[in-house]
C-alpha positions in Angstrom: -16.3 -25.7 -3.9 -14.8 -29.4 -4.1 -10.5 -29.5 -4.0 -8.3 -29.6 -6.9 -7.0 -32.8 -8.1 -4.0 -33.8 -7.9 -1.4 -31.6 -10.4 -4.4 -29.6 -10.9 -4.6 -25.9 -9.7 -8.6 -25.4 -10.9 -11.2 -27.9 -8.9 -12.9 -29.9 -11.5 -16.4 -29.9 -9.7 -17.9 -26.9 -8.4 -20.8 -26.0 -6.4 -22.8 -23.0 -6.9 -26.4 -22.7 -5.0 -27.9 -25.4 -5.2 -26.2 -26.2 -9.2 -23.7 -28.4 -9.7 -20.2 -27.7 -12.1 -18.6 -29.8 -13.6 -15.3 -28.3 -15.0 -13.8 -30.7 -16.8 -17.3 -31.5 -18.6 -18.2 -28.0 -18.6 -21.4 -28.7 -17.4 -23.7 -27.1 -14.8 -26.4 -29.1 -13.1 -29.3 -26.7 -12.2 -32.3 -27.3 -10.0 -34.8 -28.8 -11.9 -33.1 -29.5 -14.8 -33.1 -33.3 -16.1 -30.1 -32.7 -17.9 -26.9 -30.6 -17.2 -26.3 -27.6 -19.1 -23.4 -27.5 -21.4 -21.4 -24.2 -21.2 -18.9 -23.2 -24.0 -15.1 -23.3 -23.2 -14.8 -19.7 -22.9 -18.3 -19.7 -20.8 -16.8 -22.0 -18.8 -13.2 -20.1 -18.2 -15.0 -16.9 -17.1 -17.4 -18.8 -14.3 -14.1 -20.2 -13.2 -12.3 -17.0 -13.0 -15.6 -15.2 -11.3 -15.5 -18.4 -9.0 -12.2 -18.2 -8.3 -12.8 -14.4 -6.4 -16.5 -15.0 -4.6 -17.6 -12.0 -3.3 -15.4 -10.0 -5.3 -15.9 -7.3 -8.6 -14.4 -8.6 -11.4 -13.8 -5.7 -14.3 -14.6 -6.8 -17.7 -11.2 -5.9 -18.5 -10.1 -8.4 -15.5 -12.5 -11.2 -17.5 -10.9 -10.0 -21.0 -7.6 -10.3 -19.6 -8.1 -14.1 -18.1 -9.8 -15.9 -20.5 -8.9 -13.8 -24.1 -5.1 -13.3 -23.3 -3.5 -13.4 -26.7 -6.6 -11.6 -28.7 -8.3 -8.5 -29.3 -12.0 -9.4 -28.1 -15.1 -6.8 -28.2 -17.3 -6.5 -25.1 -19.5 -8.3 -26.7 -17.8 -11.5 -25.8 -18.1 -11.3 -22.0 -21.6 -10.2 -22.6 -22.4 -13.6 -24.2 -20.8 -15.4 -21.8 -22.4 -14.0 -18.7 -25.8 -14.6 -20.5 -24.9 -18.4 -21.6 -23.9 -18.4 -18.0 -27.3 -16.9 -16.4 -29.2 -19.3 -19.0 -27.5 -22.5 -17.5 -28.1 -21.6 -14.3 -32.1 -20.4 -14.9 -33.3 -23.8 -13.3 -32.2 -22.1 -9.9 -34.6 -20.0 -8.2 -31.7 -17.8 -6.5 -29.8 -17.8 -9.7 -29.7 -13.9 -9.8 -27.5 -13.7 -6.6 -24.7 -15.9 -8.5 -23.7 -13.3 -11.1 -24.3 -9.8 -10.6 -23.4 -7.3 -13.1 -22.6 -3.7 -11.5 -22.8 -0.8 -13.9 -19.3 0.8 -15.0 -17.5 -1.7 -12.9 
């Protein structure tokens, strides 16, 4: 993971694996891909928090909670995410060790 610049409390350029993030674009760089991946904003806001806590469990009320403060979301709205997530990254061969959903968690 690159530092944050200056003002800034989120790094603007991650790296994941062997993919490439680039925050402020919202754009992952996977593998084999010619072109990056764009992710949408809220796509984007939950790799940051996940990123922000490697190793961690993050609840899908914790992910709710961060990126859908002032609203009343389903589920289904982290589920779409994760998979917009898993998609971008699918260039990766070891993309299924950078998100990990655990059951009931």
């Amino acid at each position: 993971m690159s530092a944050a610049s200056p003002g800034s409390t989120q790094p603007q350029r991650l790296r994941i694996g062997a993919c490439f993030v680039d925050v402020a674009l919202r754009e992952i760089q996977a593998g084999g891909n010619a072109r990056p991946r764009r992710l949408t904003p809220k796509a984007m806001a939950v790799l940051t928090t996940l990123a922000a806590r490697p190793g961690q469990v993050v609840s899908r009320d914790e992910l709710l909670a961060a990126v859908w403060p002032d609203s009343l979301p389903t589920n289904d709205v982290v589920t779409q995410a994760i998979t917009q997530l898993r998609k971008a990254f699918s260039a990766d061969a070891d993309r299924s060790d950078y998100i990990e959903t655990i059951a009931k968690t």
